[in-house]
C-alpha positions in Angstrom: 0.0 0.0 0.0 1.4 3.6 -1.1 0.3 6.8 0.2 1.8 9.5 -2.2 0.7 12.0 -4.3 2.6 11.0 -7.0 1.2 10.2 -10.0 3.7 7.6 -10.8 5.6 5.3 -7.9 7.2 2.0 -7.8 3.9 0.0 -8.2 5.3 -3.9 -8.3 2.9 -6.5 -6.1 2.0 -2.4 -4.3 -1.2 -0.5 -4.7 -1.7 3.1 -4.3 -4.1 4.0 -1.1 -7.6 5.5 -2.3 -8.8 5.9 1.4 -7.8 7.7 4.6 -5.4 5.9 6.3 -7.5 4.7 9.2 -10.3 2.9 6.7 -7.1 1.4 4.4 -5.4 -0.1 7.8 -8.7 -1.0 9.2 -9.0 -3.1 5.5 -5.7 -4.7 5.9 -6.4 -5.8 9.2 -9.7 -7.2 8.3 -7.8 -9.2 5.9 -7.0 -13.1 7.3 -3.6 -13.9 8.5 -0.9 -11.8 10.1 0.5 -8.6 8.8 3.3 -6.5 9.7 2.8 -2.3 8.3 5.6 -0.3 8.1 4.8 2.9 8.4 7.7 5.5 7.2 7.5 9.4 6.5 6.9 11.6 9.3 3.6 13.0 7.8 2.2 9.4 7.5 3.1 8.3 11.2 1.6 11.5 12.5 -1.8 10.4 10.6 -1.1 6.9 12.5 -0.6 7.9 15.6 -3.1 10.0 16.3 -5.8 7.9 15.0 -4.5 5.4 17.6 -3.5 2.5 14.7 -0.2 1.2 15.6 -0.3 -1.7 18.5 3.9 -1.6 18.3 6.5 1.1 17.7 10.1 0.2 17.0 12.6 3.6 17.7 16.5 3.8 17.5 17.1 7.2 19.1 20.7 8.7 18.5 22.3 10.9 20.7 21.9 14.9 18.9 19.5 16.9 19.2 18.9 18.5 15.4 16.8 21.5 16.6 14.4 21.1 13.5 12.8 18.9 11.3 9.2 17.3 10.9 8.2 15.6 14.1 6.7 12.0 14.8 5.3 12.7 17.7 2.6 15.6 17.2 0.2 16.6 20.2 -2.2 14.9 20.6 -5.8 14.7 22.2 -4.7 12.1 24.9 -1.7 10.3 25.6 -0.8 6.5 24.4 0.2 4.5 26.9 3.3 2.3 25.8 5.3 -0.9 27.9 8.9 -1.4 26.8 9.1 -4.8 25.4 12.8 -4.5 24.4 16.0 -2.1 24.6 19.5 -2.1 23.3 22.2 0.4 23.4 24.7 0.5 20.4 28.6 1.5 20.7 27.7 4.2 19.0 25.5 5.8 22.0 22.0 4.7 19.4 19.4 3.4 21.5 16.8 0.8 20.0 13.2 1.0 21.9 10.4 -1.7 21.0 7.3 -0.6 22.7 4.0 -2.2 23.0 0.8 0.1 22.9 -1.1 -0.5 26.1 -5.4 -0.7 25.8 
């Protein structure tokens, strides 16, 4: 599934989202079997986020702080309760967070 604008992108086995991105998840979830969505593009995780759609968020946080930029995390209405499921810290100082979302 691709959310762009574009009139052209990679298409291969992909299709190109006609929906909002709550009723095209809420589709793919519907769908039998297990699924994993990768959601990239700050924009587009915003959009997940604060429709409450992801049940697990996978982070590497490096140490600088850029000043700038287009956020992940936006405000929102209420906050999401997360419980770390996993951690690792790289040589590097990069820190790897799993967390599940908590109901």
């Amino acid at each position: 599934m691709v959310f762009s604008p574009d009139a052209e992108f990679g298409a291969g086995t992909a299709r190109r989202a006609t929906d909002d991105i709550a009723s095209e998840v809420g589709r793919l979830r519907d769908q039998p079997g297990e699924g994993v969505v990768s959601i990239g593009g700050a924009g587009l995780a915003a959009a997940a986020i604060a429709e409450d759609l992801i049940d697990e968020y996978r982070q590497f946080v490096n140490p600088i702080i850029l000043g700038g930029g287009t956020p992940y995390f936006t405000p929102l209405a209420k906050p999401l309760g997360l419980r770390l499921t996993e951690s690792l810290t790289f040589s590097a100082g990069v820190v790897y967070l799993r967390c599940q979302r908590t109901r």
